[in-house]
ChimeraX commands (.cxc) that place a marker at each C-alpha (Angstrom):
marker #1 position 280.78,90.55,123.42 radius 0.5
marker #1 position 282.77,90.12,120.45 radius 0.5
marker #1 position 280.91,89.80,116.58 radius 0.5
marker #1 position 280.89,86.04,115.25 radius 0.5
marker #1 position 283.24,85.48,112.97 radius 0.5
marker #1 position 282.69,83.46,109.73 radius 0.5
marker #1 position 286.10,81.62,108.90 radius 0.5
marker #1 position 285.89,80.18,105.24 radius 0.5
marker #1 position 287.18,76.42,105.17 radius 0.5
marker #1 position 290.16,76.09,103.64 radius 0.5
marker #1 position 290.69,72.92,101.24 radius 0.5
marker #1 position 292.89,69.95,101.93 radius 0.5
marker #1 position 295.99,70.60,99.99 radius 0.5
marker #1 position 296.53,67.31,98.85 radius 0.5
marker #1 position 292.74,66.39,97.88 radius 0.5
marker #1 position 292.81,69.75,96.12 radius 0.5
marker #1 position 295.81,69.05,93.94 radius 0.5
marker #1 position 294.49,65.57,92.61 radius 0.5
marker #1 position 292.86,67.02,90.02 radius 0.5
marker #1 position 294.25,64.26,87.74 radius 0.5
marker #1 position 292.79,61.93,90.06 radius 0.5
marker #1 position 289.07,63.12,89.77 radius 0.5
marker #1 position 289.45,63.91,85.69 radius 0.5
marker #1 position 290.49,60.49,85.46 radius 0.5
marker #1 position 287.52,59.19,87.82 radius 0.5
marker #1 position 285.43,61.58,85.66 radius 0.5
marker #1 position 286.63,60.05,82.69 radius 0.5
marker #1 position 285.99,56.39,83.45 radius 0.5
marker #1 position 282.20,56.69,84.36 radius 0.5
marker #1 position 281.18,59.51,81.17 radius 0.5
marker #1 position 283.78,59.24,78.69 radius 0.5
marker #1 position 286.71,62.31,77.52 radius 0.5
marker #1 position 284.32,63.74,75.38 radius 0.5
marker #1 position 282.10,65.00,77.91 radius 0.5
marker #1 position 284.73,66.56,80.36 radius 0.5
marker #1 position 285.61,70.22,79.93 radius 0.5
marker #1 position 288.23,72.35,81.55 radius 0.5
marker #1 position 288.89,72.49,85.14 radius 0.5
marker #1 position 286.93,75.08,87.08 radius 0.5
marker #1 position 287.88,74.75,90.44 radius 0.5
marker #1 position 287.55,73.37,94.03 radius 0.5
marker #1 position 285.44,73.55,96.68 radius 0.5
marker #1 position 285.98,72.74,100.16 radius 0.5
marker #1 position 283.19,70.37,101.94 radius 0.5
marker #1 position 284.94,69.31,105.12 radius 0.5
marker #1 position 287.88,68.04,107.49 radius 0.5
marker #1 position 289.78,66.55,104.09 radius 0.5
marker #1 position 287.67,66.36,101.69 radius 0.5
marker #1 position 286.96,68.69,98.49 radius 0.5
marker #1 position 284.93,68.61,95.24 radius 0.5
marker #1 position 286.63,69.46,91.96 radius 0.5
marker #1 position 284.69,71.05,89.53 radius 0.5
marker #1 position 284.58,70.56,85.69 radius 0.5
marker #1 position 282.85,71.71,82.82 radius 0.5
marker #1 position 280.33,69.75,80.92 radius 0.5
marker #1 position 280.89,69.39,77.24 radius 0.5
marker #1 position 277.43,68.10,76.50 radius 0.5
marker #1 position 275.76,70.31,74.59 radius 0.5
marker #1 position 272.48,69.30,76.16 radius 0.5
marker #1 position 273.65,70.33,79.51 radius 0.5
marker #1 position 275.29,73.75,78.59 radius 0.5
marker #1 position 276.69,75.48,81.85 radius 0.5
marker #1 position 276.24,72.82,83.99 radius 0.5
marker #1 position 279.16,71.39,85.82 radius 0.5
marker #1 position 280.95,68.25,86.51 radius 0.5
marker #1 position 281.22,67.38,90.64 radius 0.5
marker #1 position 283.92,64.85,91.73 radius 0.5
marker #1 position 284.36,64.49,95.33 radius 0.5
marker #1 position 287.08,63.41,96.83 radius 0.5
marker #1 position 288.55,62.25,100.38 radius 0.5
marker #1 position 291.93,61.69,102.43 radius 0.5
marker #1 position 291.62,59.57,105.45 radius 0.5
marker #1 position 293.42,60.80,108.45 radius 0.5
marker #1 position 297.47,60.83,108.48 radius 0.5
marker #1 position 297.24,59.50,105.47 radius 0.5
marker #1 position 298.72,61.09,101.82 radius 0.5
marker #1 position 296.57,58.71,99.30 radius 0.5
marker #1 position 293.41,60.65,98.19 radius 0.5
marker #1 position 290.00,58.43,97.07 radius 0.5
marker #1 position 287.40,59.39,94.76 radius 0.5
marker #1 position 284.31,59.40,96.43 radius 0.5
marker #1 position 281.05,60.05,93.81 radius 0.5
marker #1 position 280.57,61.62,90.62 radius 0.5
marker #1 position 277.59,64.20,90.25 radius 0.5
marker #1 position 276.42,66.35,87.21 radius 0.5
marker #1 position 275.09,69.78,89.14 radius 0.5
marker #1 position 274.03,72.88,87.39 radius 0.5
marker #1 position 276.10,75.96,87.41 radius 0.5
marker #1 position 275.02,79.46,88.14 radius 0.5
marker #1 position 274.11,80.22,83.86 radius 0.5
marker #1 position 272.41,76.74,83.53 radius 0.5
marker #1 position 269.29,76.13,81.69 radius 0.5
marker #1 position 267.11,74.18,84.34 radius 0.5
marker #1 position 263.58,72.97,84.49 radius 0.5
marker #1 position 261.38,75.08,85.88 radius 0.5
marker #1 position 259.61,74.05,89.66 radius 0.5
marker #1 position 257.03,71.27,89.82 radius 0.5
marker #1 position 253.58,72.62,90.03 radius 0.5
marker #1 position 250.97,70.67,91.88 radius 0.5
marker #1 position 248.22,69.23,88.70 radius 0.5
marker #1 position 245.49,71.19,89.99 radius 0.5
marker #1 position 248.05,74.59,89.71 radius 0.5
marker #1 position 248.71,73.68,86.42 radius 0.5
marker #1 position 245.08,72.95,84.95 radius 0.5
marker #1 position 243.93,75.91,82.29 radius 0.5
marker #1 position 240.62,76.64,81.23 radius 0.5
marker #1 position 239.95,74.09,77.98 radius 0.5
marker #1 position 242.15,71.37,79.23 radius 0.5
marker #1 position 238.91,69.25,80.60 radius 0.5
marker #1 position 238.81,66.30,77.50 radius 0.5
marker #1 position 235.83,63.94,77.11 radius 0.5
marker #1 position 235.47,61.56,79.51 radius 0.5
marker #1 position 237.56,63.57,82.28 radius 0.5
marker #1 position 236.62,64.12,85.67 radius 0.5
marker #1 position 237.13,67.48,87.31 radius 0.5
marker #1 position 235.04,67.62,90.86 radius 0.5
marker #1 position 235.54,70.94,92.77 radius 0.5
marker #1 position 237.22,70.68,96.16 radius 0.5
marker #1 position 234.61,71.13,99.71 radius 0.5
marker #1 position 236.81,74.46,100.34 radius 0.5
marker #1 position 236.57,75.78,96.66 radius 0.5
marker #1 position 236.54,79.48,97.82 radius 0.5
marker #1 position 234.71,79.90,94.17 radius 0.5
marker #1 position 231.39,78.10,95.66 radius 0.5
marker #1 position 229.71,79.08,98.33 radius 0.5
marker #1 position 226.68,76.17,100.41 radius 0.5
marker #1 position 223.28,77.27,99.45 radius 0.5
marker #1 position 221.86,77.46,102.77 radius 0.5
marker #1 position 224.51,80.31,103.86 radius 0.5
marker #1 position 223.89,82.96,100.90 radius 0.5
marker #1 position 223.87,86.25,102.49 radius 0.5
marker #1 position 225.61,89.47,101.97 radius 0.5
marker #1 position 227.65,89.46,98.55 radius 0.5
marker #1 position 226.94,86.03,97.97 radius 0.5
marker #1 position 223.25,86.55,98.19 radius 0.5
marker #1 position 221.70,85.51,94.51 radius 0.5
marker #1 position 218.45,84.70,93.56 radius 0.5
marker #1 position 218.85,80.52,92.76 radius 0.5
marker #1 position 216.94,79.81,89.55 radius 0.5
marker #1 position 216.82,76.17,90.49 radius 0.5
marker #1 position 214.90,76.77,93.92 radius 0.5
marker #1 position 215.02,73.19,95.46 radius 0.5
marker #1 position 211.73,74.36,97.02 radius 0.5
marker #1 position 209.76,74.27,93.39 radius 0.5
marker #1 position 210.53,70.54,93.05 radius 0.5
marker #1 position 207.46,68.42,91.76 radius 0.5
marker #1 position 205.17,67.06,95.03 radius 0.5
marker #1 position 205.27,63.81,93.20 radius 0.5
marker #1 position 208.60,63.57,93.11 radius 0.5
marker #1 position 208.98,62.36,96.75 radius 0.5
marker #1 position 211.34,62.64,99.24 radius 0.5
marker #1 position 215.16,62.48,98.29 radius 0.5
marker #1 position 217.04,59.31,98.98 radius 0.5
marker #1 position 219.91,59.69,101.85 radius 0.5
marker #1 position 222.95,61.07,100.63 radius 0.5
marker #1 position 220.94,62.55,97.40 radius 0.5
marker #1 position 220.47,66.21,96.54 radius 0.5
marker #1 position 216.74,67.75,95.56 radius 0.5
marker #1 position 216.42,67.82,91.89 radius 0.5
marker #1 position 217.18,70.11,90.39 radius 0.5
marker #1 position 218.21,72.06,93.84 radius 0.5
marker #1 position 221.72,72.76,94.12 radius 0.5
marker #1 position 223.90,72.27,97.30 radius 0.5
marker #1 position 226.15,75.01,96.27 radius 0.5
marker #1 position 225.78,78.16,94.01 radius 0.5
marker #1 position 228.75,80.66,92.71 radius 0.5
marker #1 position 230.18,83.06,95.69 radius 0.5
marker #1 position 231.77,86.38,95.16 radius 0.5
marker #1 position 235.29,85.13,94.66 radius 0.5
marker #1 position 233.45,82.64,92.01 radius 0.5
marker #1 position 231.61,85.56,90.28 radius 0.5
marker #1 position 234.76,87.80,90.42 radius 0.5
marker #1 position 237.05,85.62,88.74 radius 0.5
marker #1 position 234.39,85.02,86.32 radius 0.5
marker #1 position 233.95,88.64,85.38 radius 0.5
marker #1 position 237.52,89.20,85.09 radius 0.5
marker #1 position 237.90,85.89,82.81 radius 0.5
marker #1 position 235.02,86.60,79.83 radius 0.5
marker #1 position 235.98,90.65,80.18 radius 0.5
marker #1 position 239.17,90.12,79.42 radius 0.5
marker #1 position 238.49,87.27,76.55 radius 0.5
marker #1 position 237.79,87.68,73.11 radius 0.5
marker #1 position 234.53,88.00,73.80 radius 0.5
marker #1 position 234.96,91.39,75.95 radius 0.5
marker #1 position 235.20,94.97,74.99 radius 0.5
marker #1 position 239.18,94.86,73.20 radius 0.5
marker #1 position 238.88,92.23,70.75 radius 0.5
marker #1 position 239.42,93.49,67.41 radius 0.5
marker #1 position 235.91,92.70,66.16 radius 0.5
marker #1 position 234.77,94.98,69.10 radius 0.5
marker #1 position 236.65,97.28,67.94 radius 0.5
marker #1 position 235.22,97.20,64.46 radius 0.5
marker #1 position 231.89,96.82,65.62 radius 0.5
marker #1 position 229.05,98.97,64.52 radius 0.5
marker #1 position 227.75,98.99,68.27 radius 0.5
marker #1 position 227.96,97.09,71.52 radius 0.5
marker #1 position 226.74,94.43,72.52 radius 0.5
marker #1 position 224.05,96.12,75.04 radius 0.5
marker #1 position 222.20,97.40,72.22 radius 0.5
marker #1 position 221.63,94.49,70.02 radius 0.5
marker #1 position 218.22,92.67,69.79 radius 0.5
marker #1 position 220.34,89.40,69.90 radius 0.5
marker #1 position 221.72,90.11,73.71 radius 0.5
marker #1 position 220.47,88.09,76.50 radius 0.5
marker #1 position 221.36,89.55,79.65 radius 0.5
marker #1 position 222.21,87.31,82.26 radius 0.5
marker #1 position 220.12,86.92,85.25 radius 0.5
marker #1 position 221.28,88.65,88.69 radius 0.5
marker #1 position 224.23,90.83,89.32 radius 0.5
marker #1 position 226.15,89.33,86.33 radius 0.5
marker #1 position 223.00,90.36,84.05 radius 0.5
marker #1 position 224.12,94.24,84.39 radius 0.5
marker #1 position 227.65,93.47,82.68 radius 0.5
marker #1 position 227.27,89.76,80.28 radius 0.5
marker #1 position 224.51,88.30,78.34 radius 0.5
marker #1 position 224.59,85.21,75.96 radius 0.5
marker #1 position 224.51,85.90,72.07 radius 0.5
marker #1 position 221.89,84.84,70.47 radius 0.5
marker #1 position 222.68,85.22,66.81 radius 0.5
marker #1 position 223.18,82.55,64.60 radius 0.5
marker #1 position 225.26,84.44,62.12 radius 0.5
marker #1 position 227.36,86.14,64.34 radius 0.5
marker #1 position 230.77,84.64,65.84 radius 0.5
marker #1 position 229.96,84.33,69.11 radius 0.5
marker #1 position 226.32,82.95,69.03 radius 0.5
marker #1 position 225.62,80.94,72.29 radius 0.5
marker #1 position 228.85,82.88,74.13 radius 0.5
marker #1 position 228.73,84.75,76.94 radius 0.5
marker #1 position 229.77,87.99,75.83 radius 0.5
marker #1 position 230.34,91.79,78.01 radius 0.5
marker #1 position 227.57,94.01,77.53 radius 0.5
marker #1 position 230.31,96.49,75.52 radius 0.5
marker #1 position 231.88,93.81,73.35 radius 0.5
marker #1 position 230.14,94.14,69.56 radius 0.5
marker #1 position 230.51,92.46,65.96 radius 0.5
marker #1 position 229.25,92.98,62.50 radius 0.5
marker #1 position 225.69,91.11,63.24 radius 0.5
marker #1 position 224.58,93.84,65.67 radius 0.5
marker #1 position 220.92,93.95,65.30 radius 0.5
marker #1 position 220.44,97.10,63.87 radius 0.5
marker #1 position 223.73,97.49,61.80 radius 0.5
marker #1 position 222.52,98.39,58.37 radius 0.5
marker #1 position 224.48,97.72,55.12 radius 0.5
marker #1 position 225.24,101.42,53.24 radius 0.5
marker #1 position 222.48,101.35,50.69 radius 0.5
marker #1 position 223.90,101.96,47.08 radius 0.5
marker #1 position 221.06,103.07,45.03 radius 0.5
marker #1 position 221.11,101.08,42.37 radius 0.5
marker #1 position 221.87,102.98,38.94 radius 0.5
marker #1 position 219.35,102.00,35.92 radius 0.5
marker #1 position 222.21,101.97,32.62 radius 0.5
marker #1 position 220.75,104.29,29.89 radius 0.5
marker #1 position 220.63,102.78,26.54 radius 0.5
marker #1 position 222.72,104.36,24.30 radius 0.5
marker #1 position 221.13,104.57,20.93 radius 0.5
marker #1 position 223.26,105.51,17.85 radius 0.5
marker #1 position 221.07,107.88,15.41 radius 0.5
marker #1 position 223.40,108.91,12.71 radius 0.5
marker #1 position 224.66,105.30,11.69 radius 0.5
marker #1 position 223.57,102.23,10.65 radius 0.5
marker #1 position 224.56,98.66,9.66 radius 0.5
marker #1 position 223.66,97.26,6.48 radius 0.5
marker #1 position 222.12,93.51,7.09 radius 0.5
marker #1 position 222.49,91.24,4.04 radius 0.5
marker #1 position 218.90,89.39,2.98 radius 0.5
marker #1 position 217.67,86.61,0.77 radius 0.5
marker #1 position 217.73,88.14,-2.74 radius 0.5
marker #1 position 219.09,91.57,-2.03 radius 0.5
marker #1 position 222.83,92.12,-2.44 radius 0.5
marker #1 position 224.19,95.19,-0.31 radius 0.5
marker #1 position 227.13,95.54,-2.89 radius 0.5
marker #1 position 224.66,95.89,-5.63 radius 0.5
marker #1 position 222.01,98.63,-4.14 radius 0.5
marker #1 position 222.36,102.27,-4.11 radius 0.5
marker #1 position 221.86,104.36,-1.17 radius 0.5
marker #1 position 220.66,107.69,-1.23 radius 0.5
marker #1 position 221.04,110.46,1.07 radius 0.5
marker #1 position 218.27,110.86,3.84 radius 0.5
marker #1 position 218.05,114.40,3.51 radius 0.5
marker #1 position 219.23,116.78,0.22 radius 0.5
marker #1 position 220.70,119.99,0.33 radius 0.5
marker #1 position 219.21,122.99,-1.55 radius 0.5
marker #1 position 220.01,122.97,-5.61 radius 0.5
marker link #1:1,2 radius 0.2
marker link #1:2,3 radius 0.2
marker link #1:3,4 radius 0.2
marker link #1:4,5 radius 0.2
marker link #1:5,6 radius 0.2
marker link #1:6,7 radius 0.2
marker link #1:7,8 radius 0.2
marker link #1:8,9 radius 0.2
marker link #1:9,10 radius 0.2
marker link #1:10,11 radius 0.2
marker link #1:11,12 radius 0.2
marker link #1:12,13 radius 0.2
marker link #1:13,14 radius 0.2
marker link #1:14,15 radius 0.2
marker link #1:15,16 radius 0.2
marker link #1:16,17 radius 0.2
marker link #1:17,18 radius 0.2
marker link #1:18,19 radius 0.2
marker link #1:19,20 radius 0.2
marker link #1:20,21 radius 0.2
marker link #1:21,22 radius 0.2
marker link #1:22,23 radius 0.2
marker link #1:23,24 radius 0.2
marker link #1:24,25 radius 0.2
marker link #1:25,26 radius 0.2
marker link #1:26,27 radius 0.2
marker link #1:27,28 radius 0.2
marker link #1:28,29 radius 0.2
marker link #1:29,30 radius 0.2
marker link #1:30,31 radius 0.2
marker link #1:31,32 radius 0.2
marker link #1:32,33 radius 0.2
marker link #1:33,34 radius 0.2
marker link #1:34,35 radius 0.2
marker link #1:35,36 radius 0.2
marker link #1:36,37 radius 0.2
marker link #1:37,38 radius 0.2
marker link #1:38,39 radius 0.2
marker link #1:39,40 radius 0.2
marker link #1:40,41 radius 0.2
marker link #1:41,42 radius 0.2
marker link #1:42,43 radius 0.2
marker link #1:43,44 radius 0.2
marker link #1:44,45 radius 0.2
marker link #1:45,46 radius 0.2
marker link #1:46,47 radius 0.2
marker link #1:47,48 radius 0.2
marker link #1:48,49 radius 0.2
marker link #1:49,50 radius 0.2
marker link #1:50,51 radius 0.2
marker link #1:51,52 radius 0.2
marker link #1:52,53 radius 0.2
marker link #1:53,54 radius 0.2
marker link #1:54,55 radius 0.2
marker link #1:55,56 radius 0.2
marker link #1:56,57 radius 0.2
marker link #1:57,58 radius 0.2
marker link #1:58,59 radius 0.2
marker link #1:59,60 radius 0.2
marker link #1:60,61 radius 0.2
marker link #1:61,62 radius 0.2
marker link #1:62,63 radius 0.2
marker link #1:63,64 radius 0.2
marker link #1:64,65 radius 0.2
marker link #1:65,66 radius 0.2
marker link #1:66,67 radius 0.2
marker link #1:67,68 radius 0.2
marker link #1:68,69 radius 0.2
marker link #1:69,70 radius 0.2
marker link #1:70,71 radius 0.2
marker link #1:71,72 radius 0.2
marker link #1:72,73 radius 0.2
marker link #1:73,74 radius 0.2
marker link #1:74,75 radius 0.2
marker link #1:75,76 radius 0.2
marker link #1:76,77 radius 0.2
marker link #1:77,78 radius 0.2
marker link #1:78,79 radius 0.2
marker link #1:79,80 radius 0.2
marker link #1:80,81 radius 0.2
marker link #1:81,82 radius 0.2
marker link #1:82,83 radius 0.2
marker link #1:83,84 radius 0.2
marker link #1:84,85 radius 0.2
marker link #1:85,86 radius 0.2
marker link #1:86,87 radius 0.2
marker link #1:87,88 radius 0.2
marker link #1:88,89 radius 0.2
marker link #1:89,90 radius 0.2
marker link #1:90,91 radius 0.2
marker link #1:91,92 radius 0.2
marker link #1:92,93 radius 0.2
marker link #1:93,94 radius 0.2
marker link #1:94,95 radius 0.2
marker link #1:95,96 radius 0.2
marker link #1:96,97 radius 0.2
marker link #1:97,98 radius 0.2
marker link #1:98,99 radius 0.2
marker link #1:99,100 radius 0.2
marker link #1:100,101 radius 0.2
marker link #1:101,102 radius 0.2
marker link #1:102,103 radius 0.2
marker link #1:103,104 radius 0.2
marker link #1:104,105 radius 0.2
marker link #1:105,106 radius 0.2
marker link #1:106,107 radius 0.2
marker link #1:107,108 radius 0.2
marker link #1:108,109 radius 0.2
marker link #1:109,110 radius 0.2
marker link #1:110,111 radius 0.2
marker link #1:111,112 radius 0.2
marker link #1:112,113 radius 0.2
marker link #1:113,114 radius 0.2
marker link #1:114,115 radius 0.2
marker link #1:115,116 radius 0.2
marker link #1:116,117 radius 0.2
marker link #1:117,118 radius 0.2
marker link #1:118,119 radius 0.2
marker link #1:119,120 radius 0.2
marker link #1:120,121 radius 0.2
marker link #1:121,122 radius 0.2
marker link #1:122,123 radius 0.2
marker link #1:123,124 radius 0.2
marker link #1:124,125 radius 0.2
marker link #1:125,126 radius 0.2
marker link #1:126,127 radius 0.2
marker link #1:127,128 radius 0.2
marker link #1:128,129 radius 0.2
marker link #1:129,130 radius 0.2
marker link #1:130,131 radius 0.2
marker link #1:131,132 radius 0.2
marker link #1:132,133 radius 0.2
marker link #1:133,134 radius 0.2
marker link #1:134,135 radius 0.2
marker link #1:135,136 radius 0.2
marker link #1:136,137 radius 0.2
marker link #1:137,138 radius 0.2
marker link #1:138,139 radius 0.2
marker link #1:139,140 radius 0.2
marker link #1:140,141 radius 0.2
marker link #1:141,142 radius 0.2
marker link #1:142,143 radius 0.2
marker link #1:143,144 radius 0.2
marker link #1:144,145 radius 0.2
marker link #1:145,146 radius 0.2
marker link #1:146,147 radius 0.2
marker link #1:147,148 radius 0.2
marker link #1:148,149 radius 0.2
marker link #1:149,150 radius 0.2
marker link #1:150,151 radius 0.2
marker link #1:151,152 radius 0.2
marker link #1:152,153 radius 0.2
marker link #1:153,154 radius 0.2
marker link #1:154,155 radius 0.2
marker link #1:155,156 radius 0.2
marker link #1:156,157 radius 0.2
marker link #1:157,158 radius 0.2
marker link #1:158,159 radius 0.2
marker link #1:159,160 radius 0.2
marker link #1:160,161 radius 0.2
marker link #1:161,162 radius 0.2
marker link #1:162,163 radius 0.2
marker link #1:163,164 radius 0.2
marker link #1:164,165 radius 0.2
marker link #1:165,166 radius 0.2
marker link #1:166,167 radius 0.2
marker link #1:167,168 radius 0.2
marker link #1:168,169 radius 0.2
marker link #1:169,170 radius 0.2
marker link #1:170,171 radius 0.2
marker link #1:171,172 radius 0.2
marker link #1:172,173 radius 0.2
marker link #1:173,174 radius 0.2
marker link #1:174,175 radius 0.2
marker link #1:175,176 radius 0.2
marker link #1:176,177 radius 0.2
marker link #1:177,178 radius 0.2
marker link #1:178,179 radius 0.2
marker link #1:179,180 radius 0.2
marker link #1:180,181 radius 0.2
marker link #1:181,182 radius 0.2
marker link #1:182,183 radius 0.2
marker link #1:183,184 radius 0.2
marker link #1:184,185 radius 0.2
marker link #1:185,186 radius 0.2
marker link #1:186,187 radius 0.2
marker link #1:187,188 radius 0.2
marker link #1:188,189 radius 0.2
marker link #1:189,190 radius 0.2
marker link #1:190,191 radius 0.2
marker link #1:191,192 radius 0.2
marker link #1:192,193 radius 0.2
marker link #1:193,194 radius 0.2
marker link #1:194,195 radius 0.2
marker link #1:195,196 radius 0.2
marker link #1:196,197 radius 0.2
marker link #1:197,198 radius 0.2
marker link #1:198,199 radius 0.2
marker link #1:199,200 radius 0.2
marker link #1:200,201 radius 0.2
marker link #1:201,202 radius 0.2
marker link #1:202,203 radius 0.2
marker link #1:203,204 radius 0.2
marker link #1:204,205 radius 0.2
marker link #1:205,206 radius 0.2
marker link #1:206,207 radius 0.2
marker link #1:207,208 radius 0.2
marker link #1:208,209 radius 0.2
marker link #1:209,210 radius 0.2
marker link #1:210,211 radius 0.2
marker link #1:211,212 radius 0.2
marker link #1:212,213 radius 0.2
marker link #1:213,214 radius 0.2
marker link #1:214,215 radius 0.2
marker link #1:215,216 radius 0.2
marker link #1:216,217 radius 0.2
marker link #1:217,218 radius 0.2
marker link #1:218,219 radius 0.2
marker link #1:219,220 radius 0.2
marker link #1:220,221 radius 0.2
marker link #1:221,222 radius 0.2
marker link #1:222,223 radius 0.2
marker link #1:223,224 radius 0.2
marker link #1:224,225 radius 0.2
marker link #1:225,226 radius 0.2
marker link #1:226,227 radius 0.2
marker link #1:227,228 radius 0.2
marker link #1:228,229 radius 0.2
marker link #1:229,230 radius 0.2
marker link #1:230,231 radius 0.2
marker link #1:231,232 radius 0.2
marker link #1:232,233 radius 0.2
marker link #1:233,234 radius 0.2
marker link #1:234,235 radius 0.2
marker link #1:235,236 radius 0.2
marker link #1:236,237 radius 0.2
marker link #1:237,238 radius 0.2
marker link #1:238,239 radius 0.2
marker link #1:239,240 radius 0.2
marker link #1:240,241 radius 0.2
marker link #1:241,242 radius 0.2
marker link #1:242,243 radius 0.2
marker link #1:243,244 radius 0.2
marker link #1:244,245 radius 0.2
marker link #1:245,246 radius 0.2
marker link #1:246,247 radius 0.2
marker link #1:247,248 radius 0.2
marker link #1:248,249 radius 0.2
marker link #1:249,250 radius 0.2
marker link #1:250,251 radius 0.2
marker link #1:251,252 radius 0.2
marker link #1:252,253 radius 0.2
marker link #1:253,254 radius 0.2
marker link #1:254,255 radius 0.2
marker link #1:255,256 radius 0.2
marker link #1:256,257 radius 0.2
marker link #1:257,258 radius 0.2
marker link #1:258,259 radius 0.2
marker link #1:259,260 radius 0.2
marker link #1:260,261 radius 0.2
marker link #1:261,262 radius 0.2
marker link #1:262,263 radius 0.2
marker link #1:263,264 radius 0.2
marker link #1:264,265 radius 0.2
marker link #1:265,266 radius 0.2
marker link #1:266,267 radius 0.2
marker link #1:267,268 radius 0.2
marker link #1:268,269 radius 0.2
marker link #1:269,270 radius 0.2
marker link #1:270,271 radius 0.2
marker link #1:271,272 radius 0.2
marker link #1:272,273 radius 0.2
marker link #1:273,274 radius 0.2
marker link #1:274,275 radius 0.2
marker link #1:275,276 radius 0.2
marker link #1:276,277 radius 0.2
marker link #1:277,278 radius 0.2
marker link #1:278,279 radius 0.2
marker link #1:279,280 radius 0.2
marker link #1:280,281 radius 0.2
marker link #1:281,282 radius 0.2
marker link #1:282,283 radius 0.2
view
């Protein structure tokens, strides 16, 4: 059995030479200005081809110009048959459209906007199936609920129970987001830290597994007070960062003991009085 063999179409000779024909087409729907130089033909079927020219818009650099055009059977007259703008193979082109929940980023929830997480969120995990790595203590144990309280109404959660906590993939991602922030270990104010994070009197570990690696800040004065922040991320309000003391240096008074000013006063002239010597030589 014999390979297939690909045979490349060869364009209509007469549709391919009526280049005139589709510049002039061209022409009439966009206007000379925005009609480069001819770039070439392509072959699209039994008589019909698509001349390509360049597009002199500058907003659509190397993008091309498509006219298609058409002879009918046994006949010679060739027919313009649409216009297109395509891109070439160097165009600039928009890049692929991204579902809205691919494109949301962290911060771009405003006030008043509604962001409910999916049933299948692979971040959440139901309550009632926590086992394994997604086994966590829940803080907000439905069970503790006041007595008085009463039963829930149909269709209504426990307060303050929870119907689903965070699962592994949840806690993952969540790791990888703050330890890789600003608040993690390569900021440059971690850097320039006096210590970590672990040792300051301000760190509030988190509860559960997170608690071994991220704590909130609890300083007022330092940057990221009421952040979550890595257990080896620091700043300059660590707890026990002290300030070099400078002793402080008492100035000396300087007293001058072999001059003295002379002070005018009511009655005595200093022009007129004589001075003596404090202390005489020997005759």
């Amino acid at each position: 059995m014999s390979p297939t063999r690909t045979r490349t179409r060869e364009p209509d000779q007469a549709s391919a030479e009526a280049v005139d024909l589709a510049r002039d087409a061209l022409i009439a729907v966009v206007g000379a200005t925005q009609v480069g130089a001819h770039l070439g033909v392509q072959a699209e079927g039994e008589r019909i081809v698509t001349h390509l020219f360049e597009s002199a818009d500058p907003a659509y650099a190397g993008w091309r110009w498509a006219v298609t055009v058409v002879r009918a059977p046994r006949s010679k007259v060739v027919t313009v048959s649409e216009t297109v703008l395509l891109p070439g193979p160097a165009s600039l082109l928009a890049p692929d459209w991204v579902p809205w929940h691919e494109r949301l980023r962290p911060g771009d929830l405003g006030v008043g906007d509604l962001l409910p997480a999916p049933p299948d969120d692979g971040r959440l995990v139901p309550l009632v199936v926590l086992e394994g790595d997604d086994a966590v203590v829940d803080w907000f144990d439905p069970e503790a609920d006041d007595a008085d309280a009463g039963p829930a109404e149909p269709g209504e959660l426990p307060a303050p129970g929870r119907s689903r906590v965070l699962s592994a993939i949840g806690r993952d991602g969540a790791s990888e987001r703050w330890y890789t922030s600003e608040h993690g270990p390569r900021s440059p104010i971690a850097h320039a830290a006096p210590a970590q994070c672990a040792s300051c009197g301000f760190f509030l570990p988190l509860s559960g597994e997170l608690g071994r690696f991220f704590g909130a800040c609890a300083n007022a004065y330092a940057p990221d007070d009421g952040r979550v922040v890595s257990a080896d991320h620091g700043c300059g309000a660590h707890s026990e960062a002290m300030a070099d003391a400078v002793a402080a240096r008492t100035a000396t008074p300087v007293i001058d003991e072999f001059g003295y000013d002379l002070v005018e006063l009511p009655g005595i002239s200093v022009g007129e009085t004589v001075f003596e010597p404090l202390s005489r030589g020997a005759d």
